[in-house]
C-alpha positions in Angstrom: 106.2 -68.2 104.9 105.8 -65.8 101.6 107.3 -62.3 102.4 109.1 -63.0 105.4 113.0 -63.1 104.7 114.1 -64.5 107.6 117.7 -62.9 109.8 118.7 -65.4 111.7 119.1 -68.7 110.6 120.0 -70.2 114.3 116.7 -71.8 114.4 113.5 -72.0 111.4 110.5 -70.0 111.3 108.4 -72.6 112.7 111.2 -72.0 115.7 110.6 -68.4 116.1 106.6 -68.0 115.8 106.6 -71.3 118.3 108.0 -68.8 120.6 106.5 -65.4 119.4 103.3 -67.7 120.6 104.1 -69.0 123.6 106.0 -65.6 125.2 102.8 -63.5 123.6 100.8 -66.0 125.8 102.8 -65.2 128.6 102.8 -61.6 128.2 98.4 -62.0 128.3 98.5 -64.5 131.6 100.8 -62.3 133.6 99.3 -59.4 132.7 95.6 -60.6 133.3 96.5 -61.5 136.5 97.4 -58.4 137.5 94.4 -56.6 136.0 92.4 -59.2 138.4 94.1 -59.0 141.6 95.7 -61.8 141.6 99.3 -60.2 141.9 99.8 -59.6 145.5 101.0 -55.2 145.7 104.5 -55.7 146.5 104.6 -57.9 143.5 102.8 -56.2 141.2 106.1 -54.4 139.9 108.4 -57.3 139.4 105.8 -58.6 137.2 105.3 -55.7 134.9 109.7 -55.9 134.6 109.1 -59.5 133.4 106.3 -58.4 131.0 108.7 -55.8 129.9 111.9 -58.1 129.4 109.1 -60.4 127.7 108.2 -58.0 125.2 112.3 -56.8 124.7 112.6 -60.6 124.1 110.0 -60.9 121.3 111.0 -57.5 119.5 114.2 -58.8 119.5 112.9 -62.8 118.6 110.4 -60.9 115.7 113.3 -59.3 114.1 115.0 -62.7 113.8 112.3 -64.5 111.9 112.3 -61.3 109.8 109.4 -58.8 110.5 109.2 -55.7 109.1 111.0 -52.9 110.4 108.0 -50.1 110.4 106.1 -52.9 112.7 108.6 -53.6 114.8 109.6 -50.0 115.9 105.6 -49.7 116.7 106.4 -52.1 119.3 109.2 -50.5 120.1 107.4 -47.2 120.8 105.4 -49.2 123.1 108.2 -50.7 125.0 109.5 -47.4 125.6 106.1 -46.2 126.4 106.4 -48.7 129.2 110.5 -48.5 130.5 110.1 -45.8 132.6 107.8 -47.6 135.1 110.1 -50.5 135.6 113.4 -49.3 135.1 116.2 -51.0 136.7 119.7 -49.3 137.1 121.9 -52.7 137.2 120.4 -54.3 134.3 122.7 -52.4 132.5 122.8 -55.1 129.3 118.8 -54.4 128.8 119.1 -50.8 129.2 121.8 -50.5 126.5 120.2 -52.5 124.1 117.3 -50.5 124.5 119.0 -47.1 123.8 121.0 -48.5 121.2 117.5 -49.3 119.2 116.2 -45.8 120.1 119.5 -44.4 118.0 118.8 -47.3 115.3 115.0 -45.9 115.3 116.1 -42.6 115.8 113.3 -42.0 118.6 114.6 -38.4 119.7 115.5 -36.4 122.6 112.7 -37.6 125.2 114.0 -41.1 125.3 117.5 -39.5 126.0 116.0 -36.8 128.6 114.2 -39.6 130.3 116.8 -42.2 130.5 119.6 -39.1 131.4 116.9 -38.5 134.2 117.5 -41.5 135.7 121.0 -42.6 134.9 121.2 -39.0 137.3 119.2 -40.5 139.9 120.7 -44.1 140.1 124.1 -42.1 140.5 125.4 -43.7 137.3 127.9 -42.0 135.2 129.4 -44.2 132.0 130.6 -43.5 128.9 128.8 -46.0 126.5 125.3 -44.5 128.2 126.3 -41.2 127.5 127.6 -41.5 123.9 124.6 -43.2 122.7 122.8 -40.2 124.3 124.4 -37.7 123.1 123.5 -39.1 119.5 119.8 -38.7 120.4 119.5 -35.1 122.2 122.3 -33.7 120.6 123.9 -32.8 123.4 127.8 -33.4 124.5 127.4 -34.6 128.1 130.4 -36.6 128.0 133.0 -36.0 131.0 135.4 -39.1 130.7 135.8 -42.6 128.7 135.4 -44.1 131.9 133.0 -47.4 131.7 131.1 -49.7 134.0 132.5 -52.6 131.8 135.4 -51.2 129.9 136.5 -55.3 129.6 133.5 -55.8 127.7 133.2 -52.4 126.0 136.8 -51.2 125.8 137.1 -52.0 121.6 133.5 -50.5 120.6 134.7 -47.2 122.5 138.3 -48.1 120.1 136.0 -48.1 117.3 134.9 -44.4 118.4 138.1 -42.9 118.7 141.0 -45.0 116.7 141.2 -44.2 113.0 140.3 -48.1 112.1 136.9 -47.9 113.0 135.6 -51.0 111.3 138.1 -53.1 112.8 137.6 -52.5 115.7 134.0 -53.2 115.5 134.6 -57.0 113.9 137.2 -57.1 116.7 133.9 -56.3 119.2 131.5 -58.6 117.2 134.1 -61.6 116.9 136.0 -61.6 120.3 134.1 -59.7 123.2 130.4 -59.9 122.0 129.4 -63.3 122.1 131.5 -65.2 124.0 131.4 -68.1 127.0 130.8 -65.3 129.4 127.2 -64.1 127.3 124.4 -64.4 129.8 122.5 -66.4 127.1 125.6 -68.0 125.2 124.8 -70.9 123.3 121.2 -70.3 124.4 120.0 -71.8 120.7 121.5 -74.8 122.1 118.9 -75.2 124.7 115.9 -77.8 124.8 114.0 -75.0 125.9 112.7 -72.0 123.9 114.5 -69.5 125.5 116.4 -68.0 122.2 115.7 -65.1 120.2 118.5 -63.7 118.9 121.9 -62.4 119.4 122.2 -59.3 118.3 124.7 -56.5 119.2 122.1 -53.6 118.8 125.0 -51.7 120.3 127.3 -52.0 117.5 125.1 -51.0 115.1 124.0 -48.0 116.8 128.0 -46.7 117.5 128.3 -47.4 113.5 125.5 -45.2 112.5 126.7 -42.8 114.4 129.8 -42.9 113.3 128.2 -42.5 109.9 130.7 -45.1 108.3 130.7 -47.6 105.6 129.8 -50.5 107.4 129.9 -53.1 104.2 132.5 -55.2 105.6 129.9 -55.5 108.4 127.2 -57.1 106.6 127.4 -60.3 107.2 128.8 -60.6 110.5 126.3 -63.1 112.2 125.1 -60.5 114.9 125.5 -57.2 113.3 122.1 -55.8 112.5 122.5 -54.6 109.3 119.4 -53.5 107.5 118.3 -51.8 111.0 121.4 -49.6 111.0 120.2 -48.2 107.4 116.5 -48.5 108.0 116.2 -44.4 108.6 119.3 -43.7 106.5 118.7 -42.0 103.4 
């Protein structure tokens, strides 16, 4: 397809707009059947979390196949638009790859006051939450390097602190990343369409805040490169 420059070459573009399709589809049927009634009340928000991890799924499935980055942070905007009403404290994986695109999109403070809201709320206190925060309020809220998942985490908060920063990002993107233990490992693998991507929006995000030279980080299959630089002049 002319002027699409396609990111992931897991699967083709045929592949990706086969499932842009179908999940867009998906996104209409649920979402009409709430509009009609048809969504009993006590189910009504379960739904709108699956239209929500739906529309996470084909951002994420749309940067893939290569869309442009001004369209996809639209949708983006919209997402967020959306969070607040179906937020869920233990889906800690969605909610950090959601923050870590608002620092990569550089939405601002309210994203950051809302989220801090209700991290405060759910009781939650971690540092990987709080770091990307701080980057988009400006504020130092940090108390300790204490993490949820420190055994999944523990080298991109190295990569923070150390002096080797950039090793100890491949170290993340190479060993702890994508791995057996991935909720959607080998997920390209699948009969099914069920894949769109494995990015680590997380690592980007901690390297443009870092501010570093992330060249060696290029081509590292799930570092998102040109979104770390999108809004970097």
């Amino acid at each position: 397809m002319k002027g699409i420059v396609m990111r992931d070459h897991r699967k083709d573009i045929n592949y990706f707009n086969t499932f842009i399709h179908e999940d867009s589809l998906r996104v209409e049927d649920f979402l009409d059947a709430v509009e009609s009634g048809e969504v009993a009340q006590n189910r009504i928000i379960p739904v709108k979390v699956k239209v929500h991890d739906l529309k996470l799924g084909l951002l994420i499935a749309k940067y893939s196949k290569g869309d442009q980055l001004p369209s996809l942070e639209n949708e983006y905007l919209e997402l967020i638009a959306e969070w607040e009403e179906v937020w869920e404290p233990d889906y800690y994986d969605k909610n950090i790859q959601i923050i870590s695109l608002g620092v990569l999109f550089e939405t601002g403070a309210e994203l950051a006051k809302n989220v801090r809201k209700k991290l405060e709320q759910s009781g939650i206190d971690d540092w990987l939450y709080n770091y990307l925060l701080d980057s988009l309020d400006g504020e130092q809220t940090e108390r300790s390097r204490e993490m949820l998942l420190p055994e999944l985490y523990s080298n991109l908060q190295k990569a923070v602190y150390e002096e080797d920063k950039i090793s100890f990002l491949k170290k993340y993107l190479s060993e702890d990343w994508y791995n057996e233990d991935y909720d959607c490992y080998e997920a390209h693998k699948s009969k099914y369409n069920i894949y769109y991507g494995y990015w680590s929006f997380e690592a980007g995000a901690v390297a443009k805040i870092l501010n570093i030279d992330d060249a060696a980080l290029k081509d590292m299959p799930y570092y998102p490169y040109d979104l770390v630089h999108y809004k970097i002049s």
